[in-house]
mmCIF file of the N, C-alpha and C atoms, coordinates in Angstrom:
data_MODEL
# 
_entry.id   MODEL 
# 
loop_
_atom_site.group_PDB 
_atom_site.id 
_atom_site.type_symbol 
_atom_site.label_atom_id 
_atom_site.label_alt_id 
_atom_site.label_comp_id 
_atom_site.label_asym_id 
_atom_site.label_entity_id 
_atom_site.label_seq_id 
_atom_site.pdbx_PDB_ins_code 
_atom_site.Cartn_x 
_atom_site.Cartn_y 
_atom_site.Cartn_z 
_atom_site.occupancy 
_atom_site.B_iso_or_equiv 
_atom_site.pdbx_formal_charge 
_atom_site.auth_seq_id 
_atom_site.auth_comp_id 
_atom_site.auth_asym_id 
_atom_site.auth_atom_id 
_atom_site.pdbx_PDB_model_num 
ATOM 1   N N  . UNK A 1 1  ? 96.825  137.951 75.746 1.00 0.00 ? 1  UNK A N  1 
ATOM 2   C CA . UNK A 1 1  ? 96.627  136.780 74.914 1.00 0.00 ? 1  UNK A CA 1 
ATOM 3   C C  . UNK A 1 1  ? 96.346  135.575 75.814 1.00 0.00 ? 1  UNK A C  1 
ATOM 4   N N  . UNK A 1 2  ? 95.262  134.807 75.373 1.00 0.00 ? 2  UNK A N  1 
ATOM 5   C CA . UNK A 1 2  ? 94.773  133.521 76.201 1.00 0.00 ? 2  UNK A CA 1 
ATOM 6   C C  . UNK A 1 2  ? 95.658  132.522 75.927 1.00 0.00 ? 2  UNK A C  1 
ATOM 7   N N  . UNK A 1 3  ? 95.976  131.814 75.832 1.00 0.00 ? 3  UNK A N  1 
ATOM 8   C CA . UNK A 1 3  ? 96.665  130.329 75.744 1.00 0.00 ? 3  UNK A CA 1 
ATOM 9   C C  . UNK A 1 3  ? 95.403  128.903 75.904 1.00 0.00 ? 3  UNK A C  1 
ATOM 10  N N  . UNK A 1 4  ? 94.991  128.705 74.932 1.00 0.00 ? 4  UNK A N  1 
ATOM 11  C CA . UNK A 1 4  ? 94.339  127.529 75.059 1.00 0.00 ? 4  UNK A CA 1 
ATOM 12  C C  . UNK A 1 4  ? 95.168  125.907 75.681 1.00 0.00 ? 4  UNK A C  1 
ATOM 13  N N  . UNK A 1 5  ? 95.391  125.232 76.285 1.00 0.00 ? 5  UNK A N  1 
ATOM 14  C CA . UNK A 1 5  ? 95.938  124.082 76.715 1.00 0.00 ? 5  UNK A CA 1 
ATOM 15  C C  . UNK A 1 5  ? 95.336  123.007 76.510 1.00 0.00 ? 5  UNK A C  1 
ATOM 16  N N  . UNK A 1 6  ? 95.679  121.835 75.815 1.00 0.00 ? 6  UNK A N  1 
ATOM 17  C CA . UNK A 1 6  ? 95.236  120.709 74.961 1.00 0.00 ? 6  UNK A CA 1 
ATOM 18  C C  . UNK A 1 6  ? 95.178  119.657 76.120 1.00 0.00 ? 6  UNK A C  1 
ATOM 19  N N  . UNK A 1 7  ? 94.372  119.287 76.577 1.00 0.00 ? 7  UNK A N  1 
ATOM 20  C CA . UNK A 1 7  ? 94.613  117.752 77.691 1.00 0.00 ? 7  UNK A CA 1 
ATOM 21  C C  . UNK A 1 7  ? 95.110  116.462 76.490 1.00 0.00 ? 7  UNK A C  1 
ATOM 22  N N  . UNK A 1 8  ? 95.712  115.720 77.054 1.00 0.00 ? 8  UNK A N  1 
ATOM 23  C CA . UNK A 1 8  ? 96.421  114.606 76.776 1.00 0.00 ? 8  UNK A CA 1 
ATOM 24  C C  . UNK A 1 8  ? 95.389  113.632 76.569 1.00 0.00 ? 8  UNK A C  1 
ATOM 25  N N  . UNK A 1 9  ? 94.437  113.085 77.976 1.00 0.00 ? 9  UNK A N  1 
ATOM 26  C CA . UNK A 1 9  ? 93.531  112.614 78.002 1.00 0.00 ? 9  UNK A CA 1 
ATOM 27  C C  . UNK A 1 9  ? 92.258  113.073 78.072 1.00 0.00 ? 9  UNK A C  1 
ATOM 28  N N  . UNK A 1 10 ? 91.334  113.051 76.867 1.00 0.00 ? 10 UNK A N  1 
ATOM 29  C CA . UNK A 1 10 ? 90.534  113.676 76.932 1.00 0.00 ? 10 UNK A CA 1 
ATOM 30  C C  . UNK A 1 10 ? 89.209  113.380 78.042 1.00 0.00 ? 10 UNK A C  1 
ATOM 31  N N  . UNK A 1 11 ? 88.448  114.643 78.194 1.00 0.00 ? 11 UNK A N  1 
ATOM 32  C CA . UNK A 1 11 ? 87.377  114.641 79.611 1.00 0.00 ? 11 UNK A CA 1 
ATOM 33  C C  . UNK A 1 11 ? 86.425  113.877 80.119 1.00 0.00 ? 11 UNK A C  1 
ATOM 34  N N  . UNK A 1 12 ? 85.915  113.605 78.938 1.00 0.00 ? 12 UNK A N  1 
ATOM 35  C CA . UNK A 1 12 ? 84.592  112.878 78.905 1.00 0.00 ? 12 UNK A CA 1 
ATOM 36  C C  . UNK A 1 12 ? 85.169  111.505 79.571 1.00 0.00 ? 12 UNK A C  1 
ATOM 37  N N  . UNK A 1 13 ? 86.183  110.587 79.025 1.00 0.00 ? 13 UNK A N  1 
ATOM 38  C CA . UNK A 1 13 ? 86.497  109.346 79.554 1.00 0.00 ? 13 UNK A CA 1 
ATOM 39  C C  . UNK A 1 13 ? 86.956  109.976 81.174 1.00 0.00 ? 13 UNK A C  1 
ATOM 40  N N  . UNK A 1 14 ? 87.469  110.914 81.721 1.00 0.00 ? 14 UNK A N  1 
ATOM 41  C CA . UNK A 1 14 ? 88.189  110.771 82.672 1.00 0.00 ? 14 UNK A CA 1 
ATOM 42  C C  . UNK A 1 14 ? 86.332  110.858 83.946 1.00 0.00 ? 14 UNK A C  1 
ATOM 43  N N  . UNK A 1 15 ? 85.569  111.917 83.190 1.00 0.00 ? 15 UNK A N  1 
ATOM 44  C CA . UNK A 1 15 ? 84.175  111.879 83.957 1.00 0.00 ? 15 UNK A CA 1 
ATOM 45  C C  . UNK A 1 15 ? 83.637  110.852 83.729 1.00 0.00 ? 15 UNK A C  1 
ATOM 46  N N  . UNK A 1 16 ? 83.649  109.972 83.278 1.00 0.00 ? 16 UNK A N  1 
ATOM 47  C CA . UNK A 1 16 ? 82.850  109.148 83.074 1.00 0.00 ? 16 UNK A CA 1 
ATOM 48  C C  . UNK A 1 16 ? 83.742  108.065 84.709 1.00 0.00 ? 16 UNK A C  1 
ATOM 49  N N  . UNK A 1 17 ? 85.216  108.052 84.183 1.00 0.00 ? 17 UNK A N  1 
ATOM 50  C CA . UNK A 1 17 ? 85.564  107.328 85.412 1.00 0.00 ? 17 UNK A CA 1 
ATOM 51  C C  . UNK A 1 17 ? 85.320  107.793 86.669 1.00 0.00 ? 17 UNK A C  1 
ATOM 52  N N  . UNK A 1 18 ? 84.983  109.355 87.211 1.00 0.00 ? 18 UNK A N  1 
ATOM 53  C CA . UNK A 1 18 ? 84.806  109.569 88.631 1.00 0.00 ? 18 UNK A CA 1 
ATOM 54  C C  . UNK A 1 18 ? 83.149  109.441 88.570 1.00 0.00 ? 18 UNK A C  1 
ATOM 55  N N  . UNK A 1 19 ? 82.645  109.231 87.770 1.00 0.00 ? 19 UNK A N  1 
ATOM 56  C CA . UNK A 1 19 ? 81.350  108.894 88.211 1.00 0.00 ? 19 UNK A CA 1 
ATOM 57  C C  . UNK A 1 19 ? 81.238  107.305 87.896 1.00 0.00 ? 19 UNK A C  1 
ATOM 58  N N  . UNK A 1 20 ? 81.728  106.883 87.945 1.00 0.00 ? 20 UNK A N  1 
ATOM 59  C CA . UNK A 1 20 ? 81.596  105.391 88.079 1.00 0.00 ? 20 UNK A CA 1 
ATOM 60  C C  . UNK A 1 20 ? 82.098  105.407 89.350 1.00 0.00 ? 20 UNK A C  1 
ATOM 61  N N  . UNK A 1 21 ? 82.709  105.873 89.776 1.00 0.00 ? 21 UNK A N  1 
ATOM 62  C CA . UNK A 1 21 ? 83.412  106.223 91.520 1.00 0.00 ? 21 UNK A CA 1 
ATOM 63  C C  . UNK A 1 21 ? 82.384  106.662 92.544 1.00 0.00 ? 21 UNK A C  1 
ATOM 64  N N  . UNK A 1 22 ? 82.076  107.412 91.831 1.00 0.00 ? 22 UNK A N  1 
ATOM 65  C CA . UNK A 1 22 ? 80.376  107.767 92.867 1.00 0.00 ? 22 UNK A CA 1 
ATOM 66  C C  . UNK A 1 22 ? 80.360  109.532 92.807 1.00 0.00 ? 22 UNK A C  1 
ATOM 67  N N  . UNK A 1 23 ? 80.408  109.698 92.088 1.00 0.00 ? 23 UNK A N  1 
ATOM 68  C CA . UNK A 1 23 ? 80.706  111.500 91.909 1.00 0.00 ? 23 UNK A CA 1 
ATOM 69  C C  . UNK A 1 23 ? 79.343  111.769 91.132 1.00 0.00 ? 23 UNK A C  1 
ATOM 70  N N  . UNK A 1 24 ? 78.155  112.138 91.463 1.00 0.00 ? 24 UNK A N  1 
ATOM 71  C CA . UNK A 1 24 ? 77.545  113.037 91.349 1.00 0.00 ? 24 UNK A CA 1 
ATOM 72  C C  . UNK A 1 24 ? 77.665  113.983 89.709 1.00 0.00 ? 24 UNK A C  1 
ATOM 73  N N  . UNK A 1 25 ? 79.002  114.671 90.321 1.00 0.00 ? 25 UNK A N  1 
ATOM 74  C CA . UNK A 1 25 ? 79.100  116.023 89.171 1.00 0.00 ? 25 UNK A CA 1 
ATOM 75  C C  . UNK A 1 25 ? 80.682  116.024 89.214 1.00 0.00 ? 25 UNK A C  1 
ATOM 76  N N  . UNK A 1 26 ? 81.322  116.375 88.445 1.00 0.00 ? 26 UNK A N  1 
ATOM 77  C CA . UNK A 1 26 ? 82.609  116.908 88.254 1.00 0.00 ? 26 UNK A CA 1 
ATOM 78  C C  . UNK A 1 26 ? 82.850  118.385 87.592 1.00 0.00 ? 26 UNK A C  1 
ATOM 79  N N  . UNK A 1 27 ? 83.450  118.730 87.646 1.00 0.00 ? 27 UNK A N  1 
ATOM 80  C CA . UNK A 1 27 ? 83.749  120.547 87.683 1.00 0.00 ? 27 UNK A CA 1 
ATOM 81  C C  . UNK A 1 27 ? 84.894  120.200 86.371 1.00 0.00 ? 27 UNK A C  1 
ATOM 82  N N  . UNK A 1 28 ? 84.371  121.338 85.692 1.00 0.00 ? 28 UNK A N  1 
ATOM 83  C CA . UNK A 1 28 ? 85.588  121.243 84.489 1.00 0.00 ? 28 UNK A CA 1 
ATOM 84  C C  . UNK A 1 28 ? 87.143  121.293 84.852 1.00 0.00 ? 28 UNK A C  1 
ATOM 85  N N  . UNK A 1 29 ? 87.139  122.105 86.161 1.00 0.00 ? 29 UNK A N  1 
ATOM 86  C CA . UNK A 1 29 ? 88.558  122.352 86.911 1.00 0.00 ? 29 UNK A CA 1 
ATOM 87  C C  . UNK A 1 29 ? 89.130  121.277 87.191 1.00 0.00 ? 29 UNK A C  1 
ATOM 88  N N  . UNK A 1 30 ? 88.106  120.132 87.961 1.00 0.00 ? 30 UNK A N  1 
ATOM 89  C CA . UNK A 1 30 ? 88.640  118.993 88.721 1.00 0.00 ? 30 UNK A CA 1 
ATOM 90  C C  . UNK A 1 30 ? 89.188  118.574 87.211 1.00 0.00 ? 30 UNK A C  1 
ATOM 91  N N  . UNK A 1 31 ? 88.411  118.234 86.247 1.00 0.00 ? 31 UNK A N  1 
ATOM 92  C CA . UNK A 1 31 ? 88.491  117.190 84.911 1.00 0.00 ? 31 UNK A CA 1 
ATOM 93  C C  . UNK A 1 31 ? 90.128  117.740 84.494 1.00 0.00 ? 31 UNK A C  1 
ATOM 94  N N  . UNK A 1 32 ? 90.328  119.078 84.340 1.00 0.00 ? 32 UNK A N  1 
ATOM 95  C CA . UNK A 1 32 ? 91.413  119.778 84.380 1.00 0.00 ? 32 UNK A CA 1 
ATOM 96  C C  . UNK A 1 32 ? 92.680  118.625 84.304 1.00 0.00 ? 32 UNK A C  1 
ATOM 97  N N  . UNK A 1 33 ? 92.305  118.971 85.811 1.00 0.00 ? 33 UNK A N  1 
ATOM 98  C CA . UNK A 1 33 ? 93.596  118.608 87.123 1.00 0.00 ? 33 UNK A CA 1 
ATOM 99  C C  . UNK A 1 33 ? 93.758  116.971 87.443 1.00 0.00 ? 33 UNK A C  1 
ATOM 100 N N  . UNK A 1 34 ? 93.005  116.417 87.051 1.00 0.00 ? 34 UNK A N  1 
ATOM 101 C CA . UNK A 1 34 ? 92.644  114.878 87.116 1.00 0.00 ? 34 UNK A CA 1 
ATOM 102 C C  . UNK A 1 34 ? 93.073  114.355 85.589 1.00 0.00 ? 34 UNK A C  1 
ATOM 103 N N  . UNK A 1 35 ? 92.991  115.120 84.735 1.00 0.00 ? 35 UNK A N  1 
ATOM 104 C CA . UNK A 1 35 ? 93.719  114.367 83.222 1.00 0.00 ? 35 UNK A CA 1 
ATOM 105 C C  . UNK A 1 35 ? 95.865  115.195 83.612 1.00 0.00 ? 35 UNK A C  1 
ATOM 106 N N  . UNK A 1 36 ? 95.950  116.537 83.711 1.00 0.00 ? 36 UNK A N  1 
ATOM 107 C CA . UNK A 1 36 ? 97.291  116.402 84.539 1.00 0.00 ? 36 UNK A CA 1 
ATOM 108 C C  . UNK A 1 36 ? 97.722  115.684 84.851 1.00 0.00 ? 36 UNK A C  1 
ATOM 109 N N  . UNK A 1 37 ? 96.957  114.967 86.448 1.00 0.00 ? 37 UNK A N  1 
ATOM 110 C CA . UNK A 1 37 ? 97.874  114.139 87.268 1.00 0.00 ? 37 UNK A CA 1 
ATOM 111 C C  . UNK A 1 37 ? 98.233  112.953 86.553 1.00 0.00 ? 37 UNK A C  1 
ATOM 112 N N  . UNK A 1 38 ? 97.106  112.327 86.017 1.00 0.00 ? 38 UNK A N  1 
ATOM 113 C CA . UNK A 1 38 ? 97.200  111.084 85.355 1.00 0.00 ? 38 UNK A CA 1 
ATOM 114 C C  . UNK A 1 38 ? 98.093  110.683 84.095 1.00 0.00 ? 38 UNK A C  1 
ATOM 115 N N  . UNK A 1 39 ? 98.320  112.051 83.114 1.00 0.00 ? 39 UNK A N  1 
ATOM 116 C CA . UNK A 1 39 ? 99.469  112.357 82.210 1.00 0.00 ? 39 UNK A CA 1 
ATOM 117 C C  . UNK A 1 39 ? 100.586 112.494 82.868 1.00 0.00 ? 39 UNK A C  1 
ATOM 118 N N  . UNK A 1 40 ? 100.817 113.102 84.503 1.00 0.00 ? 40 UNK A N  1 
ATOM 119 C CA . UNK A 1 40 ? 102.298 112.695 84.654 1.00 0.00 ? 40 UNK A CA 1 
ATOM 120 C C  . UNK A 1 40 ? 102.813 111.831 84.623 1.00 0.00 ? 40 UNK A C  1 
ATOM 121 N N  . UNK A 1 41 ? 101.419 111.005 85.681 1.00 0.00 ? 41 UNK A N  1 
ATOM 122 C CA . UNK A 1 41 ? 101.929 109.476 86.254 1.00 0.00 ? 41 UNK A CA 1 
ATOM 123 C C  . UNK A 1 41 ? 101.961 108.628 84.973 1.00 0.00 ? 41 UNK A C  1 
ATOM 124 N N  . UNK A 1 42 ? 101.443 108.998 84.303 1.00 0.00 ? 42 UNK A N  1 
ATOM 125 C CA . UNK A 1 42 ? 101.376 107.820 83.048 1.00 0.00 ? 42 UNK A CA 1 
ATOM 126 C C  . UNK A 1 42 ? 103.044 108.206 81.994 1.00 0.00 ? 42 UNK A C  1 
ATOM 127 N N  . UNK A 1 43 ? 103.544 109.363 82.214 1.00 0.00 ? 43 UNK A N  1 
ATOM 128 C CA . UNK A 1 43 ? 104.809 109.918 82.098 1.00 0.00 ? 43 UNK A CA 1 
ATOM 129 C C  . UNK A 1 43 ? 106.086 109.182 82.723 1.00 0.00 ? 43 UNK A C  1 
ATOM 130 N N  . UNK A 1 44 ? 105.851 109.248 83.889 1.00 0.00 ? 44 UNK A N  1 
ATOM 131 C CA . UNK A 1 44 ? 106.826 108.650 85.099 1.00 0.00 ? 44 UNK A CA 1 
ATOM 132 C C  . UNK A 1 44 ? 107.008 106.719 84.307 1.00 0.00 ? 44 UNK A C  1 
ATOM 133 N N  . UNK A 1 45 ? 105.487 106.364 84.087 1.00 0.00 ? 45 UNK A N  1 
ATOM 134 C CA . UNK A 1 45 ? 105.948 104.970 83.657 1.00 0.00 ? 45 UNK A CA 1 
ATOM 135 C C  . UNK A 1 45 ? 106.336 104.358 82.457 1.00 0.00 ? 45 UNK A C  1 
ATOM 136 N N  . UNK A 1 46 ? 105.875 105.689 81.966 1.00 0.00 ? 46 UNK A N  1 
ATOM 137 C CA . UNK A 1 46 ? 106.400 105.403 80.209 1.00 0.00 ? 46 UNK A CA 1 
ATOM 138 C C  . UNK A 1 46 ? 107.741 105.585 80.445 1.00 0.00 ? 46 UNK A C  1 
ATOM 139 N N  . UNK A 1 47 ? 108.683 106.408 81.338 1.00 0.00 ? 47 UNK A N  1 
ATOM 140 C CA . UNK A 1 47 ? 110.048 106.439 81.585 1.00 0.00 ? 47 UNK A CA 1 
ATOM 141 C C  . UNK A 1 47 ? 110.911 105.474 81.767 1.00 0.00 ? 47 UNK A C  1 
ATOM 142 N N  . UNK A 1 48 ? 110.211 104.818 82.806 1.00 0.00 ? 48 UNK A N  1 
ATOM 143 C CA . UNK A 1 48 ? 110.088 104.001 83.726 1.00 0.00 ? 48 UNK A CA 1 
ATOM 144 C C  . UNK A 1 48 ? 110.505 102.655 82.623 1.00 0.00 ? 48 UNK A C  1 
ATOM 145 N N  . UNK A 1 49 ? 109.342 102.400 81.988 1.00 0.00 ? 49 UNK A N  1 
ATOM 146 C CA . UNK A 1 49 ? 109.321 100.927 81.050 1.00 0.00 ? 49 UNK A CA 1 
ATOM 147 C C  . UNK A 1 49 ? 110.588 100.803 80.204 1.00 0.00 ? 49 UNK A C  1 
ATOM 148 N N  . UNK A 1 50 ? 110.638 102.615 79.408 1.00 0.00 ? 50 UNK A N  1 
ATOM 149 C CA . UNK A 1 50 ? 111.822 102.632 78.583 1.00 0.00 ? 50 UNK A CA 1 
ATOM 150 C C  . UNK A 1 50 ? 112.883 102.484 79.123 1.00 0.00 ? 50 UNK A C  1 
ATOM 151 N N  . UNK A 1 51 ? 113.113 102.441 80.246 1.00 0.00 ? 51 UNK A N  1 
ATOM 152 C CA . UNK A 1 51 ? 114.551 102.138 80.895 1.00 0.00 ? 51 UNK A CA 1 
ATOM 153 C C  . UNK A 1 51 ? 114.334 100.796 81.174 1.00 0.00 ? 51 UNK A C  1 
ATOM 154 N N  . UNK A 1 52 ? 113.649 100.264 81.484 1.00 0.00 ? 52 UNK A N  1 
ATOM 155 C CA . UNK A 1 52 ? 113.122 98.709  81.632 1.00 0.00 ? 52 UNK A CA 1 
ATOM 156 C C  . UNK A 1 52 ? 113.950 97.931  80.380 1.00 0.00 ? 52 UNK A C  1 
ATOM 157 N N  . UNK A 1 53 ? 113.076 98.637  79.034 1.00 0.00 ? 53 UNK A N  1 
ATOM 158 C CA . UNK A 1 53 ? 113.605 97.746  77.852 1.00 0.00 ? 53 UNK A CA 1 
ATOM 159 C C  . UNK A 1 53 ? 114.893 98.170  78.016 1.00 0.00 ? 53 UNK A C  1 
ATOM 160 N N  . UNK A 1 54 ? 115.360 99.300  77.844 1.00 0.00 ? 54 UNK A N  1 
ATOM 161 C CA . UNK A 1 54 ? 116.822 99.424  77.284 1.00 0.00 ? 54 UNK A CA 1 
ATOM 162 C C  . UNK A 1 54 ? 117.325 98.502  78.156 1.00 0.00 ? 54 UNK A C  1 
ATOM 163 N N  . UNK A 1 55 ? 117.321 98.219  79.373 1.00 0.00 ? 55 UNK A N  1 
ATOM 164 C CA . UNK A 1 55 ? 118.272 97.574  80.081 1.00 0.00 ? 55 UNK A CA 1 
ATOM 165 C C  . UNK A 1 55 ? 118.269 95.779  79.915 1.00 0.00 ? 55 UNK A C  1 
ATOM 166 N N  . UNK A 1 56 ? 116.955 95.668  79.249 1.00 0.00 ? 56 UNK A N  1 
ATOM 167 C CA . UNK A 1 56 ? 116.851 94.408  78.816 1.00 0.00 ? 56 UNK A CA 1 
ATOM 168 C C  . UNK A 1 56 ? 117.609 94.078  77.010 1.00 0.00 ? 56 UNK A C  1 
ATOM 169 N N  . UNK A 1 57 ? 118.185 95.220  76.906 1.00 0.00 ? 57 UNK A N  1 
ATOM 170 C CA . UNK A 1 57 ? 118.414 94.745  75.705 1.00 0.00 ? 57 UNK A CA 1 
ATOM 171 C C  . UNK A 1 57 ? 117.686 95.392  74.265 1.00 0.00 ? 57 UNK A C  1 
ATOM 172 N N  . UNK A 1 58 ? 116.315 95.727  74.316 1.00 0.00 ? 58 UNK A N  1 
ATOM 173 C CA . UNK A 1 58 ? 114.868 95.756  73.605 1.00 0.00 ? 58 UNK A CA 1 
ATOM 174 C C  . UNK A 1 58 ? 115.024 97.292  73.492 1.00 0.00 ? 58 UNK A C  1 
ATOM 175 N N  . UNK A 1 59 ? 114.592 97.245  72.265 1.00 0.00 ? 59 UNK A N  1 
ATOM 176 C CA . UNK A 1 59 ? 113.606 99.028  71.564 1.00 0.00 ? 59 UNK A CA 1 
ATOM 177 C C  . UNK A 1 59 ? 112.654 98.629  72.008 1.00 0.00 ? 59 UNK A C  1 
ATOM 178 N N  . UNK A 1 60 ? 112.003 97.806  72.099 1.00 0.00 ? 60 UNK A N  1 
ATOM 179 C CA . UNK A 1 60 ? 110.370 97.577  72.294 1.00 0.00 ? 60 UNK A CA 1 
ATOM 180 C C  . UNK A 1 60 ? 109.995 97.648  73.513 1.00 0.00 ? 60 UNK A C  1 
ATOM 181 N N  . UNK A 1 61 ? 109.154 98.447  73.803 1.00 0.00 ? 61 UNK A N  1 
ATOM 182 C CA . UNK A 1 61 ? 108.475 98.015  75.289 1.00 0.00 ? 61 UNK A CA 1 
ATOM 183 C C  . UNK A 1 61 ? 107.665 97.409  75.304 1.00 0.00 ? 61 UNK A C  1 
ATOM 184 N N  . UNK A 1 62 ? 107.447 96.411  76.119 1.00 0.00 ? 62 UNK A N  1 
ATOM 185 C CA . UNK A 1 62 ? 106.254 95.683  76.398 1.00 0.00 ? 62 UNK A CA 1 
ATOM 186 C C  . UNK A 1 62 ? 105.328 95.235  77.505 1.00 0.00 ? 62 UNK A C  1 
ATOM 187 N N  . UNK A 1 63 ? 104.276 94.400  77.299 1.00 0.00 ? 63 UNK A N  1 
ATOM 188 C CA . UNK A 1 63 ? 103.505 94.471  78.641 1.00 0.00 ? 63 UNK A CA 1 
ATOM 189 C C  . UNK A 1 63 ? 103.869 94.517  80.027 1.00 0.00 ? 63 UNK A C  1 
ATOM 190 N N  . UNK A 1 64 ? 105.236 93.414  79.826 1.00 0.00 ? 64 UNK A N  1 
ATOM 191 C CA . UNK A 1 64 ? 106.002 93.351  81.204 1.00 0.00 ? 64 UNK A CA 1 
ATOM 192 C C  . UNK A 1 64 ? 106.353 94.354  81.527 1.00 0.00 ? 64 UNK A C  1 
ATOM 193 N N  . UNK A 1 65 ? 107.238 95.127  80.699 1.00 0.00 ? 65 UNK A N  1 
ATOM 194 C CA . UNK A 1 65 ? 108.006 96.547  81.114 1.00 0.00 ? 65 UNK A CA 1 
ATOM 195 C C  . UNK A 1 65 ? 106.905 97.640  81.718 1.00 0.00 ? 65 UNK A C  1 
ATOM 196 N N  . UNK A 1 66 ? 105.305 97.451  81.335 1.00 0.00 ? 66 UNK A N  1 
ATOM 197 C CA . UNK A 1 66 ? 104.650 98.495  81.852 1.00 0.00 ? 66 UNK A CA 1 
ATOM 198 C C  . UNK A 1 66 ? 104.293 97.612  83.254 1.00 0.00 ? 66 UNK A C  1 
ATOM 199 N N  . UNK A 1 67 ? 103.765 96.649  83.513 1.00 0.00 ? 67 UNK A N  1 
ATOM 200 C CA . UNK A 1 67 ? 103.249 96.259  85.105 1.00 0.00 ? 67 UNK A CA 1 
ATOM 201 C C  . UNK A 1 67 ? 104.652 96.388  85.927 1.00 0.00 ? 67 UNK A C  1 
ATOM 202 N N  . UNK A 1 68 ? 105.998 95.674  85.152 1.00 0.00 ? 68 UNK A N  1 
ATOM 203 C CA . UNK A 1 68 ? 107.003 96.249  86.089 1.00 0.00 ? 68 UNK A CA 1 
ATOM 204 C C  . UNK A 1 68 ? 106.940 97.877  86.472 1.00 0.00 ? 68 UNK A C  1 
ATOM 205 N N  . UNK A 1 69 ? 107.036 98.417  85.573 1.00 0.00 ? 69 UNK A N  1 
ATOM 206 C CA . UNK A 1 69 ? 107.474 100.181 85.668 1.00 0.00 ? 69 UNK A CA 1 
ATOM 207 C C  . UNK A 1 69 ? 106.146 100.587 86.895 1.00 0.00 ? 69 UNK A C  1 
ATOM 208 N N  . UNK A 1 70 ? 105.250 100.196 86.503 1.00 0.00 ? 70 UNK A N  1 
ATOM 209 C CA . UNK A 1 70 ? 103.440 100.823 87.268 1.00 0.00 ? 70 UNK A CA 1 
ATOM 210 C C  . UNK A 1 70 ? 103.410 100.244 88.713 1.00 0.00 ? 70 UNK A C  1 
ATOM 211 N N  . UNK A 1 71 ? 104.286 99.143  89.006 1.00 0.00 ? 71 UNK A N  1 
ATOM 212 C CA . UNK A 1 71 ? 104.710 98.889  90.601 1.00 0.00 ? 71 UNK A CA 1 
ATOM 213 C C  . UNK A 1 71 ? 106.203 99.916  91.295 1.00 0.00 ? 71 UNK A C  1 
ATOM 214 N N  . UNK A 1 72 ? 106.774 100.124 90.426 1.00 0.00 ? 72 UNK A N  1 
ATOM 215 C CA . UNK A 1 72 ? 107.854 100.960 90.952 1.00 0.00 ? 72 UNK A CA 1 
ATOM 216 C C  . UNK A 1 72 ? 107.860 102.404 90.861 1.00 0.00 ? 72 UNK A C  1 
ATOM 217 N N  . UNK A 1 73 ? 107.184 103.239 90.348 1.00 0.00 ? 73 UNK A N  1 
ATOM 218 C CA . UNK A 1 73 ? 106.517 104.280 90.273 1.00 0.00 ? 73 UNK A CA 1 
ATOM 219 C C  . UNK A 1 73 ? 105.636 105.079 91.415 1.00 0.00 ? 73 UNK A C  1 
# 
């Protein structure tokens, strides 16, 4: 049995950003592995912020809590 796996961020935006980088071509593999990394890291700061608010007090996260969280990350 195959297992299909859903990317988070979908491909087209993530190729479109390495060729604005200067990439030629991208490989469905790289597009893969490049929406991954970017769903962790974008994981790590969504963590990151929510501990931000809670400690401020706040359910809400907000802009601050993400540029804070995206420097300490």
């Amino acid at each position: 049995m195959v297992t299909r796996r859903t990317a988070i961020i979908p491909k087209a935006p993530l190729g479109r950003i390495l060729n604005k980088m200067g990439a030629k071509r991208v490989s469905d593999s790289a597009l893969d592995l490049f929406s991954e990394v970017l769903a962790e890291i974008g994981t790590d700061i969504a963590e990151q912020a929510a501990k931000i608010a809670k400690h401020a007090g706040r359910k809400t996260i907000h802009e601050e809590d993400i540029k804070l969280a995206s420097k300490q990350v």
